[in-house]
C-alpha positions in Angstrom: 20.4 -12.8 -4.6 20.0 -10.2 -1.8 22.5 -8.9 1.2 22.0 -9.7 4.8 22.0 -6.0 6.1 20.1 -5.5 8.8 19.8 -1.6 8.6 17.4 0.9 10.3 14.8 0.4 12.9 13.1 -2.3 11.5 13.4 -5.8 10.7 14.2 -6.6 7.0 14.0 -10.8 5.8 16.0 -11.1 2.3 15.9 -13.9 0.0 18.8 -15.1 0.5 18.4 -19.0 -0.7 15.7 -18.9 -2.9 13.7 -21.6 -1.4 11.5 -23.5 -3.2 8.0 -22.2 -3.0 6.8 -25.8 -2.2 8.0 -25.6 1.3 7.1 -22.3 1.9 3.6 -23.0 1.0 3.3 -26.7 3.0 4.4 -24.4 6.3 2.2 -21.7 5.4 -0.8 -24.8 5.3 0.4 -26.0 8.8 0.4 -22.3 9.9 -3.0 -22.0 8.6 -4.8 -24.2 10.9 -3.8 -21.6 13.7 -3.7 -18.7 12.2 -5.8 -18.5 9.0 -4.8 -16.4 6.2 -7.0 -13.9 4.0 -5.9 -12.1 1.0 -7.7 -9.1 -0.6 -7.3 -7.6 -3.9 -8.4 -4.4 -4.5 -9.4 -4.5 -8.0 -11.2 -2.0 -10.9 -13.2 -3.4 -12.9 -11.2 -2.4 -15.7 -8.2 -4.8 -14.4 -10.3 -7.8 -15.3 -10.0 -7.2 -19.1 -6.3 -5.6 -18.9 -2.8 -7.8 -19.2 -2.1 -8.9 -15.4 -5.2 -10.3 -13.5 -5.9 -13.4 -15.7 -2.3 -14.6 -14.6 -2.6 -13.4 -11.1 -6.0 -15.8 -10.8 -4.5 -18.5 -12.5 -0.9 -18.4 -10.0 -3.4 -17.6 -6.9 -5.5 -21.3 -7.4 -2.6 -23.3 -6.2 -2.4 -21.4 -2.7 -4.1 -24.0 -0.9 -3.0 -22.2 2.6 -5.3 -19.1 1.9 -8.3 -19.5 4.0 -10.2 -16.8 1.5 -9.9 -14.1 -1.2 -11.7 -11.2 -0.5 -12.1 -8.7 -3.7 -12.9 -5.6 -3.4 -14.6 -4.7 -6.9 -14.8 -0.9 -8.2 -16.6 0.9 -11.0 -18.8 -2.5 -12.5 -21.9 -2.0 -13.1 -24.5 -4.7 -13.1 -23.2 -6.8 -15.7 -20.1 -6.2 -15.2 -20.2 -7.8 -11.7 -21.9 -10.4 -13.2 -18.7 -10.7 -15.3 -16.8 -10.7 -12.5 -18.3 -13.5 -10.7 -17.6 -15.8 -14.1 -14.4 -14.5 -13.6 -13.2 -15.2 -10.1 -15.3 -18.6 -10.1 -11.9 -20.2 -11.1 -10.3 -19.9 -7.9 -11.0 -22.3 -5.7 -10.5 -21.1 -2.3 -13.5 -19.5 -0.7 -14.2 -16.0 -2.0 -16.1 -13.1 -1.6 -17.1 -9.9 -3.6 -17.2 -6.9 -2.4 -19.6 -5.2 -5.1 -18.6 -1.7 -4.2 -20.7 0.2 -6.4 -24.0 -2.1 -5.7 -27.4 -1.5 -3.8 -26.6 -3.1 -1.0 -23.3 -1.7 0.0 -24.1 1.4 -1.2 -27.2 1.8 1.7 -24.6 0.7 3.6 -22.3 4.0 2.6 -25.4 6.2 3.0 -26.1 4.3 6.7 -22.5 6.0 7.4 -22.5 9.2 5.6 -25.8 9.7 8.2 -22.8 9.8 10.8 -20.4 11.2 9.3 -18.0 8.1 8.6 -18.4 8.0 5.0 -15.2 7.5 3.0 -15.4 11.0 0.9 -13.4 9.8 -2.0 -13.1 6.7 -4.2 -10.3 4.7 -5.1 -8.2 2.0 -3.8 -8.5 3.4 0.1 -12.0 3.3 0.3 -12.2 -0.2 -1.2 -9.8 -1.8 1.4 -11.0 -0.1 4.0 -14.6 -1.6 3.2 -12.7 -4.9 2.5 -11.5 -4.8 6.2 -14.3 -4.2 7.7 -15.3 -6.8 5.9 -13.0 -9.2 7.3 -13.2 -8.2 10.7 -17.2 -8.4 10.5 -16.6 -12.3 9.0 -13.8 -12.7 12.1 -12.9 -15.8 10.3 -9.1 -14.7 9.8 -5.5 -13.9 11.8 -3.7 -12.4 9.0 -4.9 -10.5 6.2 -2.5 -9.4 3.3 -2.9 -7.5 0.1 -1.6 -6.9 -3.4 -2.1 -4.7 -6.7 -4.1 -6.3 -9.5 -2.3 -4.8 -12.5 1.5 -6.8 -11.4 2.3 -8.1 -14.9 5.6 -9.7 -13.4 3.3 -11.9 -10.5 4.6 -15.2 -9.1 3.1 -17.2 -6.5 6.4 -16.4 -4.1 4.3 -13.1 -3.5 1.9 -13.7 -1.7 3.3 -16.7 0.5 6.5 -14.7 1.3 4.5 -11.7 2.1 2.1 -13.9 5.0 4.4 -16.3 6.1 6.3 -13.9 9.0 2.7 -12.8 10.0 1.5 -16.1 9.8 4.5 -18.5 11.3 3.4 -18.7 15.5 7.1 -18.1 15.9 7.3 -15.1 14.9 6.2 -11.7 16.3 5.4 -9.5 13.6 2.1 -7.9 13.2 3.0 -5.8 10.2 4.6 -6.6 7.2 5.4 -4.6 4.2 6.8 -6.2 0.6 9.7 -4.7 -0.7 11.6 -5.5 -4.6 13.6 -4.0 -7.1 11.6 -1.6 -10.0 13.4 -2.8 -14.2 11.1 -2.2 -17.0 11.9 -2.0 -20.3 15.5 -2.4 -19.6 15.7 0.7 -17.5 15.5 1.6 -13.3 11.7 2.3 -12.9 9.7 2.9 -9.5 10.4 7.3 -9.8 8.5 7.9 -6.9 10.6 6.3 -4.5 14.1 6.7 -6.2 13.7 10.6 -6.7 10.6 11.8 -4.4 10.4 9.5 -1.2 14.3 8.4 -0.4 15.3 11.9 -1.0 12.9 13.5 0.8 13.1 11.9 3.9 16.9 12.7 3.6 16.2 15.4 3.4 13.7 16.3 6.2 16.4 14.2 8.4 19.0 16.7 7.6 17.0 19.3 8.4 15.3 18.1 12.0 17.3 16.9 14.6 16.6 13.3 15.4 13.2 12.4 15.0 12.0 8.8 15.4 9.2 9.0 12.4 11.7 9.5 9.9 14.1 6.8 10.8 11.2 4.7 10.6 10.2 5.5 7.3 13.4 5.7 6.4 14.0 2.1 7.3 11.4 1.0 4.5 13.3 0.0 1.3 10.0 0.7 -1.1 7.6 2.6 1.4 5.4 3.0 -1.9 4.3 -0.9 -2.6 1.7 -1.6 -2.5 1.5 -5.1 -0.6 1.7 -5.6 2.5 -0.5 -7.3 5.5 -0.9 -7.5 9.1 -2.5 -9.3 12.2 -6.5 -8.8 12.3 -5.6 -8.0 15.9 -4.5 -4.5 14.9 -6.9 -3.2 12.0 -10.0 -1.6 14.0 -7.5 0.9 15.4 -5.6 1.6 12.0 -7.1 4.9 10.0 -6.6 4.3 6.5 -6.0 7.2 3.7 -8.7 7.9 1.4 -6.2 10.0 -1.0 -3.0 8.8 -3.1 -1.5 8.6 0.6 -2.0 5.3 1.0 1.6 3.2 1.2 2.5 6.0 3.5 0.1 7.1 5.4 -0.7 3.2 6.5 2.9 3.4 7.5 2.6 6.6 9.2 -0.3 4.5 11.7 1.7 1.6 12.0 4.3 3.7 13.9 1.6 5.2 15.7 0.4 2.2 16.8 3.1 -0.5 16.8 6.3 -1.2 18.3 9.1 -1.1 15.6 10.5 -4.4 16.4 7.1 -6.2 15.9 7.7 -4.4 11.8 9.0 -6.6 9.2 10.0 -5.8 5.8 10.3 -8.9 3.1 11.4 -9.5 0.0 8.8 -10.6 -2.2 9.6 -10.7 -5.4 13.1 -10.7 -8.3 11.6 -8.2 -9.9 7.9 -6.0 -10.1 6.4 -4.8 -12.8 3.2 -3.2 -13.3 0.9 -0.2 -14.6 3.1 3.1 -14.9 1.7 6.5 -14.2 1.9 9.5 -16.3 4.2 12.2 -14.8 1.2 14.2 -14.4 1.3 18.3 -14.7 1.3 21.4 -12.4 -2.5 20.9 -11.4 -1.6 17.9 -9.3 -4.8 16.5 -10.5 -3.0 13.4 -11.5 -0.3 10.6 -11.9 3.1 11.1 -10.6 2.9 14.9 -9.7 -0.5 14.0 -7.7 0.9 11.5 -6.2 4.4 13.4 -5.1 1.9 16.2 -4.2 -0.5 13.9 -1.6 2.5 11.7 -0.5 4.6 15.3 0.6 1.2 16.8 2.5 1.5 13.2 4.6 4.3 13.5 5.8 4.1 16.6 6.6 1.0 16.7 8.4 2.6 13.2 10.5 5.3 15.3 11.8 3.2 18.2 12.7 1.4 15.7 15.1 5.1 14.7 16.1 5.2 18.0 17.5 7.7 19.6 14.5 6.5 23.4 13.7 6.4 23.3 10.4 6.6 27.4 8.8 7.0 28.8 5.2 11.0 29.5 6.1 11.0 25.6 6.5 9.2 24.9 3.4 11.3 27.2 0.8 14.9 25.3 2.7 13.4 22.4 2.2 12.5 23.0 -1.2 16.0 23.6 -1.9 17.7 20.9 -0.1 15.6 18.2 -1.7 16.1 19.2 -5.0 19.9 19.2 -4.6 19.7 15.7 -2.6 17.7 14.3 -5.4 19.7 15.5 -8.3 22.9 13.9 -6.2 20.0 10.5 -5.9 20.9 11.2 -9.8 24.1 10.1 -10.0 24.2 7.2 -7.8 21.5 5.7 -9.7 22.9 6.3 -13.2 26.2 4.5 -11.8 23.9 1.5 -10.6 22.3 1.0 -14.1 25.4 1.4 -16.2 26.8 -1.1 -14.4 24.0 -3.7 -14.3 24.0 -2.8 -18.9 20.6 -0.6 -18.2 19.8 2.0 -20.5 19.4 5.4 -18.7 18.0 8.6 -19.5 19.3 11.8 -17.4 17.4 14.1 -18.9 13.9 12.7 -18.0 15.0 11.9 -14.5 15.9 15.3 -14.1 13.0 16.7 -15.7 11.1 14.1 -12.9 13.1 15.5 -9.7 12.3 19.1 -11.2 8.2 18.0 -11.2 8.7 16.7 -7.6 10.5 19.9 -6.1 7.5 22.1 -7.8 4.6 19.3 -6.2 7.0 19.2 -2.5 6.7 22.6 -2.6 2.8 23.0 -3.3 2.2 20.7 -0.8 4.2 22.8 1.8 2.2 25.8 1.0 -1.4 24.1 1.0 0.0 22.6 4.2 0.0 26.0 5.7 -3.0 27.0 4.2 -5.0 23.9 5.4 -2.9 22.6 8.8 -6.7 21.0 9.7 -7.0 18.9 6.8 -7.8 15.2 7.8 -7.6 12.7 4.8 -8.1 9.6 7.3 -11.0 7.6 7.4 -12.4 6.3 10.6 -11.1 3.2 11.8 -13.5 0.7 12.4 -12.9 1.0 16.2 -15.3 4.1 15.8 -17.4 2.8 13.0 -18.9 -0.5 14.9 -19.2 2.5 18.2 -21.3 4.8 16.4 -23.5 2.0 15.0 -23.1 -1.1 16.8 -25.2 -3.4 14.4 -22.8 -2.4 11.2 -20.8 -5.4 11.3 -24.2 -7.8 11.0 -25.7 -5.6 8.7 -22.0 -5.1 6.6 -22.2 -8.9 6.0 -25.6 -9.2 5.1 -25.6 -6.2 2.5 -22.5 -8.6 1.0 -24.2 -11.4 1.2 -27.7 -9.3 -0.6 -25.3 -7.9 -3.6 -23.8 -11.7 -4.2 -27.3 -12.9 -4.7 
């Protein structure tokens, strides 16, 4: 059971009855006539055979309110798409593949690398950005929401909490983000937003006089989930991240491009579960330490476009103050688990914060080196500009790799 707070400059809906999902979902139907719902799942091809995706399928058939799944399929290979159409045949909503890595959609990468639009790296940016366009190119949906693939702990609640404030005509939200608590293996997990992200921000608040971006980030109880949807109305002008920015940098244009009080956070879920990273090493080149590395060059380059000088004085203070907020982040955390009976080991979430401060730092200095760095893709605002007949041609080169 959750508070009521209403903290920080967004609006936050707890779960504060549990509500059976039946209702929830005959609303969501009702809402559907007016608004209808799309979901997209950004999946690898490798999720199909792992622990999680079987389940989500099998939950996601009885959500009679979604007007279609879009997935977005990565790294499958002929057969394996093949595979993959056996193996989303069971839902029975309308759905569409997104072969990413197939002829057809390929040319159409190669149509925008010819302008310079091209998404230069792989990975889960790149294919919801293409399932967007997607969606906007079908203009058959109001509200589009998205979750992980590999959430071993997934309940239908999910995904109907998640679309219903976008979805009820009520309301006026246009962007919502999931929030839940992180247990696994009877211990606090979710490291990146316990010891890099809360204390971070905290930090940078401490350190800059009052500046808007931060409470807004700050209002976010996970900023690093990974569901979250919105009104159709807004995509075309949203830049999405191509690099392990994501969560945040699709915050970051949400407060460039909505009002705070149309922003809604919800809780989605008891508890989430679901592939863990590797704390990665000093080469940033992957897991946690990539990940603290990308998220920290985010936000600083949002609050150099906030108008914040950013210098290496700055960098080496902050350095400092975050790794003695996050080491305090510490102690409030080991109180919470010994309390709720979960195990808790000090000595790796110290050796975590001490990776962090190392990858917060790195990121300040290739900041500095690199101020001109732009890791956004083009929003599809500029993409259907440059070449007007993309959105015809998007859904035909779909339509050519399903056959």
């Amino acid at each position: 059971m959750s508070d009521f707070s209403q903290a920080g400059a967004i609006t936050t809906l707890h779960n504060l009855t549990d509500r059976p999902l039946e209702d929830i979902e005959a609303e969501l139907l009702g809402f559907s006539r007016k608004n209808p719902m799309t979901l997209i799942l950004p999946s690898l091809f490798s999720e199909l055979e792992g622990p999680a995706l079987g389940n989500i399928i099998e939950k996601l058939a009885g959500a009679a309110y979604l007007n279609e799944i879009v997935i977005g399929l990565d790294r499958a290979d002929a057969a394996q798409f093949e595979q993959a159409r056996r193996f989303f045949d069971r839902l029975p909503q309308k759905k569409t593949i997104l072969w990413n890595d197939g002829p057809a959609l390929r040319a159409m990468d190669a149509r925008l690398a010819e302008e310079g639009l091209s998404p230069t790296q792989e990975g889960k940016g790149r294919n919801v950005w293409f399932c967007m366009g997607y969606i906007l190119a079908a203009n058959n949906a109001k509200v589009v929401a998205l979750h992980d693939c590999d959430i071993v702990t997934y309940e239908r609640d999910l995904p109907a909490r998640l679309f219903y404030p976008l979805a009820n005509p009520l309301f006026d939200f246009v962007f919502a983000k999931g929030y839940y608590s992180r247990i696994h293996d009877n211990r606090l997990s979710g490291r990146a937003v316990r010891l890099l992200v809360a204390p971070l921000i905290s930090s940078l608040k401490q350190l800059l006089e009052h500046q808007p971006y931060l409470e807004f980030l700050g209002s976010f109880r996970y900023p690093l989930s990974g569901e979250f949807g919105m009104r159709t109305e807004i995509i075309p002008a949203i830049r999405i991240p191509g690099d392990w920015s994501l969560e945040v940098g699709m915050l970051s244009e949400i407060y460039r491009n909505v009002s705070a009080r149309h922003v809604c956070q919800v809780d989605i879920a008891d508890n989430y579960d679901h592939k863990h990273q590797n704390m990665g090493g000093d080469d940033y080149g992957s897991g946690l330490s990539r990940m603290a590395h990308e998220i920290a060059k985010a936000i600083f380059r949002k609050l150099a476009t906030e108008g914040v000088q950013l210098s290496s004085a700055f960098f080496r203070t902050l350095k400092a103050t975050y790794y003695r907020q996050a080491l305090d982040m510490i102690e409030r955390y080991e109180a919470d688990a010994l309390l709720n009976g979960l195990l808790f080991d000090r000595h790796a979430e110290e050796q975590a914060v001490e990776l962090f401060t190392r990858a917060v730092a790195r990121a300040g200095e290739v900041y500095l080196g690199h101020p001109e760095e732009v890791p956004f893709m083009a929003n599809w605002n500029r993409v259907f500009s440059a070449i007007p007949d993309f959105s015809d041609a998007l859904l035909s080169a779909v339509e050519l790799d399903n056959r």
